[in-house]
C-alpha positions in Angstrom: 0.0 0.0 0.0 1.2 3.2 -1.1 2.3 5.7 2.1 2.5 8.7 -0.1 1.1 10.7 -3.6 3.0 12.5 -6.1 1.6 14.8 -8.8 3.1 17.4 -10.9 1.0 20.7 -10.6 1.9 23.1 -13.2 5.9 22.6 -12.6 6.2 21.7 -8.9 6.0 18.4 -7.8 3.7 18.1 -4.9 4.2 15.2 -2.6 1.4 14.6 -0.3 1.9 11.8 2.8 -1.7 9.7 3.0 -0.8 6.8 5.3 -2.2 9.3 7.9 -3.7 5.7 10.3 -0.4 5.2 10.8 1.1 8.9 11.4 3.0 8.3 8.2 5.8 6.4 10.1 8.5 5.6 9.0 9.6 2.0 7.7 11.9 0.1 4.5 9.0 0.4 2.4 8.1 4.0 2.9 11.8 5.1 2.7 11.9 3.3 -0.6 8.8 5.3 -1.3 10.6 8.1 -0.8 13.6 7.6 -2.7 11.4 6.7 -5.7 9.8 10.0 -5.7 13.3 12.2 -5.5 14.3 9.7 -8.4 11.4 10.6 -10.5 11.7 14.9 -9.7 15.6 14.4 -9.8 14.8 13.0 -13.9 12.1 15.6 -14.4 13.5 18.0 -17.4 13.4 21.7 -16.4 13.2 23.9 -13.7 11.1 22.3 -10.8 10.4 22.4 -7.2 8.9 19.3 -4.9 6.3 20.6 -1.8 6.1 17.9 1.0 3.0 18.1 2.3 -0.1 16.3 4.5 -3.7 17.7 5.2 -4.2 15.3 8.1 -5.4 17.8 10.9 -3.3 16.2 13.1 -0.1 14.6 12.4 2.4 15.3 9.7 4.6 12.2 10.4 5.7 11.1 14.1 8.9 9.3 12.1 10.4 6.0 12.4 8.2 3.3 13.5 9.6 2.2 16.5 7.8 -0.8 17.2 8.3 -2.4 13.7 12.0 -1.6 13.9 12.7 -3.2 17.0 11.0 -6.3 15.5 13.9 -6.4 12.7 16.8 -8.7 12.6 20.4 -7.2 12.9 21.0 -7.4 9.4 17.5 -5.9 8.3 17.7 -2.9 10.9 21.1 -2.1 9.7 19.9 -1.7 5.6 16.8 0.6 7.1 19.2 3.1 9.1 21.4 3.5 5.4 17.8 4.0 3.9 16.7 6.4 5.9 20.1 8.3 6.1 19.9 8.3 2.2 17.0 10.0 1.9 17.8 12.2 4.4 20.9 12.9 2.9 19.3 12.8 -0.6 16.2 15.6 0.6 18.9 17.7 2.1 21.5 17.6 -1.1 18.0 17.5 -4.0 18.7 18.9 -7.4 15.6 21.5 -6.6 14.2 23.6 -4.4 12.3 21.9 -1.6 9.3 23.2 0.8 7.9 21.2 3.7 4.0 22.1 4.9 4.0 20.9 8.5 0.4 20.6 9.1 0.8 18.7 12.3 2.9 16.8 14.9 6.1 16.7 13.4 8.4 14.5 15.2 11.8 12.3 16.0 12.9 10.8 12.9 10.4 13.2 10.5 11.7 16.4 12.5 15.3 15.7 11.0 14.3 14.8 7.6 12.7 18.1 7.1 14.9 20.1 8.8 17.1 19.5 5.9 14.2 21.3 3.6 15.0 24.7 2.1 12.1 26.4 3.8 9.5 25.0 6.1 5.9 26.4 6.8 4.0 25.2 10.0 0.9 25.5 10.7 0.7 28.0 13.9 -2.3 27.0 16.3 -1.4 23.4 16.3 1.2 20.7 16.0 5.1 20.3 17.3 8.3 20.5 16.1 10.5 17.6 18.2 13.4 15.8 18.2 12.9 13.5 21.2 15.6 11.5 20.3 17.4 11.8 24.0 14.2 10.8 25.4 13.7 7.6 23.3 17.1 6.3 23.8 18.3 6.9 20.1 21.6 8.9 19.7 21.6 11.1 15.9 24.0 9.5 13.6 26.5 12.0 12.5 24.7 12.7 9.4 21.3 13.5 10.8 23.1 15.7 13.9 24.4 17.7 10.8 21.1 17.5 9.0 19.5 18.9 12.4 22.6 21.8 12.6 21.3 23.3 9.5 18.3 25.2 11.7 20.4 28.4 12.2 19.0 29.1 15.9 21.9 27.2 17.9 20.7 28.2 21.3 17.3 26.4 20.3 18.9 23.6 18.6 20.4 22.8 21.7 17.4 23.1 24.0 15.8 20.5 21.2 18.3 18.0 21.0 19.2 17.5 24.7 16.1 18.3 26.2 13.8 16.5 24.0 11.5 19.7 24.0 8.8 19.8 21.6 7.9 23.3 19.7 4.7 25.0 18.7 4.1 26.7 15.6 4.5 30.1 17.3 7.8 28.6 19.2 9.3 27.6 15.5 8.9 30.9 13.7 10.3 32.3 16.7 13.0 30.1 17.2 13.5 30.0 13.1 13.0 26.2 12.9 10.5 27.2 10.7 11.0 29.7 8.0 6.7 31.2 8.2 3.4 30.1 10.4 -0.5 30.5 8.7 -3.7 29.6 10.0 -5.2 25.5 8.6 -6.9 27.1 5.8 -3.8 29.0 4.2 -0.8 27.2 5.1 -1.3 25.0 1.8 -1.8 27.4 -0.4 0.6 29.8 1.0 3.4 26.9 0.4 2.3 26.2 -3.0 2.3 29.6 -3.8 6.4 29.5 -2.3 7.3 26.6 -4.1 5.8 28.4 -7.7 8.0 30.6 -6.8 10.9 28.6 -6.3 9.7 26.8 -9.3 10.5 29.5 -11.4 14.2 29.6 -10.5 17.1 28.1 -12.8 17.5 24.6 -11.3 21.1 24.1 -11.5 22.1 27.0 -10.5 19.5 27.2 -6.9 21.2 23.7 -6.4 24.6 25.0 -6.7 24.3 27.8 -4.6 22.5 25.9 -1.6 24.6 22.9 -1.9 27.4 25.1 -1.1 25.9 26.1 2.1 26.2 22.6 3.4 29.6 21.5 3.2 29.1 19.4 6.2 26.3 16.6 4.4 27.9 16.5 1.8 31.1 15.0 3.5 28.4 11.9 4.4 28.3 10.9 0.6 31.1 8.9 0.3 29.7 6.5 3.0 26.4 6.3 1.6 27.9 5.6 -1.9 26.2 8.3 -3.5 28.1 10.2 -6.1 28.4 14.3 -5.1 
């Protein structure tokens, strides 16, 4: 069963999350999900953008799936950790620009995925930003501690990643985890209308410039045996 929907909407590609009874957790198949989709925007000819996005009124995605993890042999957990750190790696490093909608809880292993998004929109009367990571007895690997070191607020970032502290809308903007807040009825439009923007920009030369700014992920491809 497909986790997630991709559709091309004039020239951005809008990826909307639908496994919304299951928080959109993560797991091997739904990080193969993902990789499909950057493989299919990454081949796209022409100047693009790709919108993440959910219209549960509750939950963006509460991250790995903890309980389906812990279930894996050694062998099987070790080939989802280098799945999830290449898509991490891939979102953070895309040949486009990239725009998360957080409509919801936003947590743990989902937090760090799209803190490596160009810009992210919350909504501002409800959901958290959270990295709870300390709390649920899973260290960052070195990638994903960079990932999360790309929110520029390092006072925050520090309150979130040892504390566990979870976030609100209001919080986020405040704290620049997240770039803009809106009310439930314009925080969708208001990101599609940033990522037609973003759209419009020459591709190669919008992934040049931000890929520069991140020195530090892109040190991690090597080890993922991507090609940089």
């Amino acid at each position: 069963m497909s986790a997630m929907n991709l559709e091309l909407i004039e020239n951005v590609h809008v990826l909307s999350l639908t496994n919304h009874d299951h928080e959109n957790k993560f797991n091997q198949a739904v990080m193969e999900e993902y990789l499909g989709v950057f493989d299919t925007v990454d081949a796209y000819v022409g100047n693009t953008s790709l919108l993440i996005r959910c219209e549960h009124p509750k939950t963006f995605s509460t991250g790995i799936d903890l309980q389906w993890m812990m279930a894996l042999t050694t062998d099987a957990r070790t080939l989802f950790i280098k799945t999830l750190e290449t898509v991490v790696y891939r979102l953070a490093m895309f040949g486009a620009p990239t725009i998360a909608a957080l409509n919801g809880n936003t947590y743990a292993g989902a937090a760090i995925l799209m803190s490596g998004a160009d810009f992210r929109l919350m909504r501002a009367d409800r959901g958290r930003f959270c990295y709870p990571e300390v709390d649920i007895k899973i260290p960052f690997t070195p990638l994903m501690n960079d990932v999360c070191e790309l929110l520029p607020n390092k006072h925050a970032l520090k309150h979130m990643m040892l504390t566990g502290r979870p976030c609100t809308g209001i919080e986020a903007e405040k704290w620049n985890v997240v770039d803009s807040i809106h009310s439930e009825d314009t925080l969708q439009s208001k990101a599609l209308e940033m990522a037609q923007a973003l759209a419009q920009k020459d591709r190669a030369t919008y992934v040049t410039i931000r890929n520069q700014t991140r020195p530090k992920i892109a040190r991690h491809a090597a080890g993922l045996g991507i090609e940089f």
